[in-house]
C-alpha positions in Angstrom: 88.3 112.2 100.1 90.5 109.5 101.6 88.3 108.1 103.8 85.6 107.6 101.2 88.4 106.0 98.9 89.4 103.7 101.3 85.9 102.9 102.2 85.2 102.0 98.7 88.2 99.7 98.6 87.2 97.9 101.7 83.8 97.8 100.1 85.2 95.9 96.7 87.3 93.8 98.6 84.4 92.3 101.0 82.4 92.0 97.1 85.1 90.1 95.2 86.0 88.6 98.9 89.6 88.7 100.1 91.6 86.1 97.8 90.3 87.8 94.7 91.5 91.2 96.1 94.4 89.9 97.0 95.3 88.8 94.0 94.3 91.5 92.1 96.8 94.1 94.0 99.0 91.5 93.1 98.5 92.1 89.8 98.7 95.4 90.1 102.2 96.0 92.0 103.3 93.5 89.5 102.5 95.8 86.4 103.1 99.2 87.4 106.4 98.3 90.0 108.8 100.8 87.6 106.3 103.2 86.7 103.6 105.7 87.6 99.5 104.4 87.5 95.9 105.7 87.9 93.1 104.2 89.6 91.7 102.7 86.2 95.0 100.6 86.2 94.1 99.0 89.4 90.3 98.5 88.3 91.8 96.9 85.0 94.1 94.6 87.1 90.7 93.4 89.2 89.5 92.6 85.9 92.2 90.3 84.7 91.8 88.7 87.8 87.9 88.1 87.8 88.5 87.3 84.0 85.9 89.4 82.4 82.9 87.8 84.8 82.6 91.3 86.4 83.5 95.0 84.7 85.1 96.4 88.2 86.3 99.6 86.6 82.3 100.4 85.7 81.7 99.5 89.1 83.5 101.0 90.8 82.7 104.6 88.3 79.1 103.8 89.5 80.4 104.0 93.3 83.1 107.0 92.8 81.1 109.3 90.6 78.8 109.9 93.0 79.0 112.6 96.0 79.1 111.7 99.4 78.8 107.8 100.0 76.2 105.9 102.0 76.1 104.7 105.3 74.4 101.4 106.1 73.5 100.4 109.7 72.7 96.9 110.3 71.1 95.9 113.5 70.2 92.1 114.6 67.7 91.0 117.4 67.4 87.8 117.5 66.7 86.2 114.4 65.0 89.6 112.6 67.5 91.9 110.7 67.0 95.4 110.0 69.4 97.6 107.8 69.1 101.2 107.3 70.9 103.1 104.6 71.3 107.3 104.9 73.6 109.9 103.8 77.0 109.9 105.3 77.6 113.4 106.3 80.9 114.4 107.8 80.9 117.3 110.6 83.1 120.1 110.4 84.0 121.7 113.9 85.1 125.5 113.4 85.6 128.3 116.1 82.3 128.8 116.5 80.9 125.2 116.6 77.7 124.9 114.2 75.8 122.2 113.0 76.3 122.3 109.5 77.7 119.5 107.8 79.0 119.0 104.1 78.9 115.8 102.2 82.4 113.9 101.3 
């Protein structure tokens, strides 16, 4: 879905941090500006910017391949820091509401 691909970008860019993102869109824009592309383009333009110190496009495979995406809750008191990681599971109101839910 959308919102999973968007939270996987926002995911990769808080990794690589926000120059090296930056840059690599850069790149990317800059090779495919007169033509069509695919998401391994983008992932090969990340690449040429973190110059072969990470794979991003088996990264990200590792992230995309999978159903549904994770949700991480991370809650401070004080100095003590607790995360929690669980399914993400999307509700789906119908007529009749119900409680099922289906993974993205």
């Amino acid at each position: 879905s959308s919102l999973k691909g968007a939270s996987l970008l926002l995911m990769l860019r808080h990794y690589l941090t926000k120059d090296v993102f930056q840059a690599g869109i850069e790149v990317y824009l800059h090779n495919h500006k007169y033509g069509s592309a695919q998401s391994d383009d983008l992932w090969d333009s990340m690449n040429e910017i973190t110059n072969g110190t990470l794979d991003v496009k088996k990264l990200m495979k590792t992230w995309i391949l999978q159903k549904g995406f994770p949700l991480v809750t991370v809650v401070r008191k004080g100095k003590i820091i607790s995360v929690q990681q669980e399914k993400f599971l999307y509700h789906v109101e119908t007529e009749n509401w119900t409680s099922d839910a289906r993974l993205l």
